[in-house]
N, C-alpha and C positions, 0 to 999 in steps of 0.2 A: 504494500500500500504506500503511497505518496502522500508526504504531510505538505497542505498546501494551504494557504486560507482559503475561507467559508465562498470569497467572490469569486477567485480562479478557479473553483469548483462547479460556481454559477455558469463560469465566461466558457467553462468548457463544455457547458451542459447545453446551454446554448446553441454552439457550433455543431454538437453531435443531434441536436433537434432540430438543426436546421434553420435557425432564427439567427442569422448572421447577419442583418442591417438593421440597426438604433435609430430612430430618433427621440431627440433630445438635450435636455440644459445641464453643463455640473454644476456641484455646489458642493459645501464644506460636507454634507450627511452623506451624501453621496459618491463620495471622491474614491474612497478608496475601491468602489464598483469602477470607476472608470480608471483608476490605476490597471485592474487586473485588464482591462479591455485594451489598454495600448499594452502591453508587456505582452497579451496572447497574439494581437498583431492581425487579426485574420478578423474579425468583427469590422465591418460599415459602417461609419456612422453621421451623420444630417446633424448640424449643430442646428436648432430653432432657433425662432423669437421667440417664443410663448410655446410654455408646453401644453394649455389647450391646444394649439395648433401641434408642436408635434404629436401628439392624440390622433390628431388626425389622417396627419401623416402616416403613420401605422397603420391606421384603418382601410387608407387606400390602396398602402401597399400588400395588405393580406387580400385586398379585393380584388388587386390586377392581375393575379394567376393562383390555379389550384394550386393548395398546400403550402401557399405562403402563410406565416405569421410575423407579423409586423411587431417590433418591440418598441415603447415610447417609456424614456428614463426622465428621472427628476430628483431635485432634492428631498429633504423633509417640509411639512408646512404647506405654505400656499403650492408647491408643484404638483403637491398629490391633489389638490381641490381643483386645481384647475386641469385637470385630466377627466373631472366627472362629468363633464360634457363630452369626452370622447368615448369612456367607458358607455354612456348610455346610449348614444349611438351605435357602437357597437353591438351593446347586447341586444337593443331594440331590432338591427337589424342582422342577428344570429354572425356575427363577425369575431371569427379569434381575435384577439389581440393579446399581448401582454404587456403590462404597467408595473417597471418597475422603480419604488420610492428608496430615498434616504431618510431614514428616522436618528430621533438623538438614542444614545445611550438605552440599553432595557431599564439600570438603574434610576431612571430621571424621567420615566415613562407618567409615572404619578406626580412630576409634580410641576407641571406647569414649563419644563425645561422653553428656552428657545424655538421656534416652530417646530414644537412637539405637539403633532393632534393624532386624533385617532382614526387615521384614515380608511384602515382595515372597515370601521363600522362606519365610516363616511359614503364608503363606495360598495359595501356590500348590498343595495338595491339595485345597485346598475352593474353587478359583475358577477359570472358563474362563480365566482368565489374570491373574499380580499381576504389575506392574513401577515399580521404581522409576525415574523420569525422570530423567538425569544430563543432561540438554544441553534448556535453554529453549526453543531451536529445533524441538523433536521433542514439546512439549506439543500442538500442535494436534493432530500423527497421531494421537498416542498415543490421544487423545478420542476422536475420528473409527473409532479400529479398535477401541476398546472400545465404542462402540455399536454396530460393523459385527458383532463377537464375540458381544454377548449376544443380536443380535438371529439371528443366524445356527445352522443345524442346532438342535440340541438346545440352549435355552439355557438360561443361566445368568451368572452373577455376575462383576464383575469389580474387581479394586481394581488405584487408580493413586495410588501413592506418589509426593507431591512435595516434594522440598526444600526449605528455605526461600528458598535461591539461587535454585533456579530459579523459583520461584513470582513472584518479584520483578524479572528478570532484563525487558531488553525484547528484542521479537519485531516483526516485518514482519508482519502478517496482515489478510487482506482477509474479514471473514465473510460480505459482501454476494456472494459468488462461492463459498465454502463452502455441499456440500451433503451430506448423509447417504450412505454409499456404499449400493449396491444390497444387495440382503437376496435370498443365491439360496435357493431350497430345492427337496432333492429332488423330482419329483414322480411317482407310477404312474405309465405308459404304457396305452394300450387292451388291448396282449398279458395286461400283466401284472392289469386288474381284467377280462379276458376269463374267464384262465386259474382267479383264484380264485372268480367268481361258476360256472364250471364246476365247482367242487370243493363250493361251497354247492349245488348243482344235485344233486347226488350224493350229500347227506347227507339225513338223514331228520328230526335231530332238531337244528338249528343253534340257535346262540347268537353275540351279539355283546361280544365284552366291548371296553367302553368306557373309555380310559384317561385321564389328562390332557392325552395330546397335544391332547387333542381341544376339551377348553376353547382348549389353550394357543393350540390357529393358530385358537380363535373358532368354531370349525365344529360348533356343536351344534345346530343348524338343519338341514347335510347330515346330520348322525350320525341325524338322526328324519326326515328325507324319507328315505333309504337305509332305513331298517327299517321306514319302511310301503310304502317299495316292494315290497320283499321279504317284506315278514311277519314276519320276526326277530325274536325278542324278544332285549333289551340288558340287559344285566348292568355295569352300572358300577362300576368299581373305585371306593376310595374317592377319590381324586384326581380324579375323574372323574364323581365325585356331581352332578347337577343337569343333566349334559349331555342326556338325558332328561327329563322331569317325572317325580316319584312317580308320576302319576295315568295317565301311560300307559296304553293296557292294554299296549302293546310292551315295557313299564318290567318286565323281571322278579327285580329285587330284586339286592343284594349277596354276593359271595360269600367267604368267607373265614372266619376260625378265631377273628378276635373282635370284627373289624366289617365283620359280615354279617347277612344274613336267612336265617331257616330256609329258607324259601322260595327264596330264591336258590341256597343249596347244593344245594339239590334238585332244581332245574334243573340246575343244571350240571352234575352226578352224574347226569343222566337224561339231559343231550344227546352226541350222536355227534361234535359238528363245532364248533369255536371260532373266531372269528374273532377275532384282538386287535388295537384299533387304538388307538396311540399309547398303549401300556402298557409295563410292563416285569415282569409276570410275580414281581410281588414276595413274597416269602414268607409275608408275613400272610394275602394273596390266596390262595396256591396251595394252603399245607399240603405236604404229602410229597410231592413231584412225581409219585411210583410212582401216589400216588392219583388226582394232579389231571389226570393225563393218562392212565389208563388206558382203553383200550375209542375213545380220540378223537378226531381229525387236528386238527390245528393249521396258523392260517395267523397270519404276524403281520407287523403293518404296522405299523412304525416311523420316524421321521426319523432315526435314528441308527445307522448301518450295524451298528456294536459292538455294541447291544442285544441284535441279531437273532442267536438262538443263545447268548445267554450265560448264562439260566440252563437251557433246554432246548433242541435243536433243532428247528424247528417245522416242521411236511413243506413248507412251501412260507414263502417269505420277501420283502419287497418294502420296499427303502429310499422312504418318501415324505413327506411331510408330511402328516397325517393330513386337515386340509382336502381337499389334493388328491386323495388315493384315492378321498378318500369323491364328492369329485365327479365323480372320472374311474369311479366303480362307478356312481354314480346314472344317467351319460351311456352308458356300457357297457349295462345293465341297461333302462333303456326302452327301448331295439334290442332287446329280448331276452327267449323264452318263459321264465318265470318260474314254479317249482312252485309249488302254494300251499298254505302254512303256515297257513293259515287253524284247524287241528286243534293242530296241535302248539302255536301260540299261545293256543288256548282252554283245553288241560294246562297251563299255566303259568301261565294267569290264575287258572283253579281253584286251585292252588297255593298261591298270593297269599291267596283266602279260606277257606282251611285252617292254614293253620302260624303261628299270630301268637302273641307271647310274651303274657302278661297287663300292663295299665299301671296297671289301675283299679285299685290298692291303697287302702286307708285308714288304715292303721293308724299311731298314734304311737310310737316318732318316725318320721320321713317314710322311705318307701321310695323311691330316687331314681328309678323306674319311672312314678313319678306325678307326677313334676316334669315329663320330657319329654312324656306326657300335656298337662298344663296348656301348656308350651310352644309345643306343633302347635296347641290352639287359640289360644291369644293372642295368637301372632306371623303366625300365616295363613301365606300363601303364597308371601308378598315376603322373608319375613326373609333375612337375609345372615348366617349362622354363622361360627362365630370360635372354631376350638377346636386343643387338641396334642394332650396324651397324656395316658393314664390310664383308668379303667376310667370316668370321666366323659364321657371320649371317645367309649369304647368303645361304651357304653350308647347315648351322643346318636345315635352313627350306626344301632344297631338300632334305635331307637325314632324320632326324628325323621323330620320329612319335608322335602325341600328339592324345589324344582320349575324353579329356576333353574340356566342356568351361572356360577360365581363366587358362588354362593350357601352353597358351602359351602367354605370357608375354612380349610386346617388344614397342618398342618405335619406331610407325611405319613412320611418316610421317616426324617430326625433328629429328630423328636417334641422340643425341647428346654422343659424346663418354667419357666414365665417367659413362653414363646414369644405365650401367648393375648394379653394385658392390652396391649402394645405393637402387637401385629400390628393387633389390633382398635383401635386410634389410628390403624393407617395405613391401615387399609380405609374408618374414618369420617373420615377428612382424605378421603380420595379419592372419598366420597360421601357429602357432610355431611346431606344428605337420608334416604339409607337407612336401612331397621329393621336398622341393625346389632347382632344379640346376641352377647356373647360365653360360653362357656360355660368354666369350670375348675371344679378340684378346688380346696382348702383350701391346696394345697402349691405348687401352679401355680400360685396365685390372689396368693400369697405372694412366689415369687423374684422379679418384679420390680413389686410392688405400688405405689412411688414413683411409677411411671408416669401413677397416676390423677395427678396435679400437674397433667402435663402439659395431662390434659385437660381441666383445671379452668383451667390458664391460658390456654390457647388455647379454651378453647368446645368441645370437638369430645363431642359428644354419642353416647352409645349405653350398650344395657344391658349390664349383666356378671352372668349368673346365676352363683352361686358353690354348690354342692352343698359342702356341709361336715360331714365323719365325722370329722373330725382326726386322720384315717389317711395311709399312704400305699396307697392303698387296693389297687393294682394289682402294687405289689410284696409287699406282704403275700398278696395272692392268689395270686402264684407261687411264695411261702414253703411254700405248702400241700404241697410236695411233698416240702420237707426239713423237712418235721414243725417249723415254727417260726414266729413271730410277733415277729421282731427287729430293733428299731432301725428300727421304722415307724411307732412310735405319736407323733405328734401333741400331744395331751393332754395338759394339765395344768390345777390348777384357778389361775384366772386370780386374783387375790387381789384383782383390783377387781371382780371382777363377784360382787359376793355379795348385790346387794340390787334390787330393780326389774326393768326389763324385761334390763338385762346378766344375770342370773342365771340366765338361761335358757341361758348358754354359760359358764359357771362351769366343768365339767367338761371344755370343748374347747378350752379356751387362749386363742387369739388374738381377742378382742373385736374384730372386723370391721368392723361398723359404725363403731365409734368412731374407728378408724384411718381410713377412708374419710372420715368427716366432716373428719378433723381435715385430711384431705390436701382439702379445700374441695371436694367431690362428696357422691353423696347415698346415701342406703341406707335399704333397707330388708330386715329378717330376716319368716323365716317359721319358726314351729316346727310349725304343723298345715295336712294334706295341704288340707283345704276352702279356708283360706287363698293358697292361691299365686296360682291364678288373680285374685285381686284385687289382689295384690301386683304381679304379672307389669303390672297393665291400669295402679296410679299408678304402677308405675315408668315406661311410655309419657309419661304426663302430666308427672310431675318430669321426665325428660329434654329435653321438646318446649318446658317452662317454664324452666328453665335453663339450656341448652342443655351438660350437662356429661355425665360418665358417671354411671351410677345401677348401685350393686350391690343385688343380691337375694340375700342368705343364704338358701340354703336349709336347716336343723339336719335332719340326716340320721340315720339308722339307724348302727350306729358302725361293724358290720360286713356288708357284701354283697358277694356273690360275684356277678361277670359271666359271662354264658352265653360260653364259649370253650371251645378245644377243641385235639388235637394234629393231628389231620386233620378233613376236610370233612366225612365223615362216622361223625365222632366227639365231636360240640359236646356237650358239659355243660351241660346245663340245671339250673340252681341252683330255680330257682322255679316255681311250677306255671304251666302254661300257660294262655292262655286254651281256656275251653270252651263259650264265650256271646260273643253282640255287647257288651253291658256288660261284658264282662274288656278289651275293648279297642275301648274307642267314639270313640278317634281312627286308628284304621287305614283307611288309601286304601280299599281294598277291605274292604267288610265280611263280619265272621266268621262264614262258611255255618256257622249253630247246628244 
């Protein structure tokens, strides 16, 4: 055995699980973790601004390929708090991560010492498990079952608080005999994808809705061999974006109350029979439950026994790992006479080239309708999205196209704003290659904007389109109901921009570019619709040339309303639809005139 400290024991545990890239801040609690990390020499690491934001960072970077786990480090005190915005994201949206703190002393735990809190109980709401380490000896488990934790059932996040004693302390450990413990997970049995491929047998008018689990165990390859076996057409939640292509014909569009496709809800509202795998039936998805399930049988397939029934009961239930079903239905299913959907797949494709919103605006200032337009051409097929919340959000998800899994990137369930600009660091650290775009609002674009440093000092390359009304656009649009417009605006006139090309944002406050520049990154604005697409093709070129991020201002319309709605089939349409192939000459299927 090798006597080494408690942290070279962590730094190598680490590297044998595979979690070789940090982000993160030191500090005095914490030092002696980042000692062992430069002495092992093989560790990655992203210095931050804010460690909420490297939080986030980790997040994106476990989200940019299977079996990544993203690690975000801190000191004691305020670093561990401000990670609770990332942890909760994360577990909201079933995301490993690990969080690791500096704490003071075990001895000084009681008494008030310097940012000594108890974070362990701070963050254990929003983590498969916090624990503070009291005994050096118990640093290797603790490593060892915090990977065995996020990587197991449903996962999610983990933070391990270490003190400074222990961190320092020496340990017996052999890592050449250390190995990752096994990873069980549920799986169907034959009975049970016998039982539901009998109950699709029985329906007339089936639908698959496709969740995240389904990225999450990688199986978007079963999720499209399974629905041409069967004919099915899939409805992908948004978490669950790209596990299909757009360009299917089996792809029949999104469903929900504000990102969704017309088309999709009108599927779903048309079909008899649901099958959900690796979802959770979330609210933005379902609308009124009274609605989203009337008339429908429900079957749902989960890894997480708890899911199942928690916001409906669904007439038939089956704990698995959404890989496994889907293989144990594809192996069921070739044994097996199969009706054919051949018809009801063709109603749903028609569908597709009926119900399309309009993109092709012109008019100034920019309608952001025409930005994601120029977007779907510029970025093609490969791009990698990077978006939260906001009616920016909202829009990209009706309007864009993603064809990948991991392609669409967002922070579905805690939406926190800030979340874009960071996450997309950790997705372009984890694929320095990819067409990563990231897409915000003005406000998003805003809470942690320091971030571009980051990736101005590190290299880490990708585009940031920025749509900017100087509103808040989304809550302002909910104001609409209490008759008000309050403590959303944005706006003021910026007192340096009143001459040259800055004056074009006089009226919307925050001079973007300038900020961007000065943080050693590049930018470029647009005020007119013709303009983007050229904008969109050098910001390619600046990026590939400097290898840093590149914003694109887009100066927007001040106020727009997003097509949403209080149920599925009751979406508000703010703007006229399309009525012609030119109202929307970037739609997958084109618009039967």
């Amino acid at each position: 055995m090798t006597v080494m400290r408690a942290v070279d024991a962590a730094v190598l545990i680490l590297e044998k699980e595979g979690a070789t890239q940090l982000f993160g801040l030191p500090g005095a609690a914490i030092n002696p973790f980042y000692s062992a990390v430069r002495d092992h020499g093989g560790i990655r690491h992203v210095l931050a601004r804010h460690v909420e934001a490297a939080s986030h960072m980790a997040e994106g970077y476990t989200r940019a390929a299977a079996g990544n786990i993203g690690v975000c480090v801190g000191t004691s005190g305020p670093a561990g708090t401000d990670m609770i915005t990332g942890l909760y994201s994360a577990s909201a949206d079933s995301v490993p991560m690990l969080a690791i703190t500096g704490q003071a002393p075990v001895a000084k735990l009681h008494k008030e010492d310097f940012q000594a809190v108890d974070i362990a109980a701070i963050a254990a709401p929003v983590a498969k498990w916090a624990v503070t380490v009291m005994e050096a000896g118990q640093v290797p488990g603790t490593f060892s079952k915090a990977f065995h934790l996020m990587r197991s059932g449903r996962p999610g996040p983990v933070l391990i608080d270490l003190p400074i004693d222990v961190q320092m302390a020496k340990i017996d450990f052999d890592i050449d005999t250390y190995e990752p413990l096994t990873v069980a997970r549920p799986e169907a049995t034959a009975a049970q994808a016998q039982r539901i491929l009998d109950m699709l047998a029985a329906a007339e008018r089936p639908v698959i809705v496709a969740g995240g689990g389904i990225v999450t165990a990688d199986a978007a390859e079963d999720l499209v061999a399974f629905a041409e076996l069967t004919g099915i057409p899939v409805i992908p939640t948004l978490m669950g974006w790209g596990a299909i292509p757009d360009d299917h014909p089996l792809m029949a569009g999104m469903v929900g109350l504000q990102t969704s496709h017309r088309y999709g809800n009108e599927t779903l509202l048309a079909a008899d029979f649901v099958l959900g795998i690796g979802n959770r039936w979330a609210n933005r998805h379902t609308g009124g439950i009274d609605t989203y399930t009337a008339g429908r049988t429900f079957v749902h397939v989960d890894i997480e026994p708890t899911q199942i029934g928690r916001v409906f009961a669904p007439d038939y239930g089956v704990v698995s790992d959404a890989g496994a079903a889907l293989r144990r239905l594809i192996e069921v299913g070739q044994g097996s006479r199969l009706p054919d959907r051949s018809a009801w797949a063709q109603e749903c494709r028609e569908r597709r080239g009926r119900l399309h919103r309009k993109t092709n605006f012109d008019v100034v200032p920019i309608k952001p309708q025409r930005v994601y337009q120029e977007m779907n051409a510029a970025f093609g097929t490969d791009a990698t999205y990077v978006s939260t919340i906001g009616l920016s959000q909202i829009q990209a998800a009706q309007l864009l196209h993603v064809y990948h899994p991991r392609h669409w990137i967002n922070a579905g369930q805690a939406g926190p704003l800030g979340w874009t600009l960071p996450a997309a660091l950790g997705v372009a650290t984890a694929s320095p290659d990819a067409n990563v775009v990231a897409l915000s609002g003005d406000y998003d674009f805003q809470f942690l904007l320091e971030e571009l440093a980051v990736g101005a000092q590190f290299n880490i390359p990708y585009i940031h389109v920025v749509v900017n009304n100087a509103y808040l656009g989304l809550i302002r649009q909910s104001q609409r109901g209490f008759d008000m417009d309050y403590c959303v605006q944005l706006a003021f006139d910026n007192i340096n921009a009143e001459e040259g090309a800055n004056a074009t944002v006089k009226g919307y406050g925050v001079d973007h570019v300038r900020v961007v520049e000065g943080l050693g990154c590049k930018a470029i604005r647009v005020t007119e619709p013709d303009a983007i697409r050229d904008a969109l093709e050098d910001a390619k070129k600046l990026r590939d040339e400097f290898r840093v991020p590149v914003v694109v201002e887009v100066i927007l319309e001040r106020v727009t309303n997003v097509s949403m709605g209080t149920e599925l089939d009751n979406i508000v349409e703010f703007e006229e639809l399309a009525a012609r192939g030119e109202d929307a000459p970037g739609a997958v299927v084109a618009l039967l005139d």
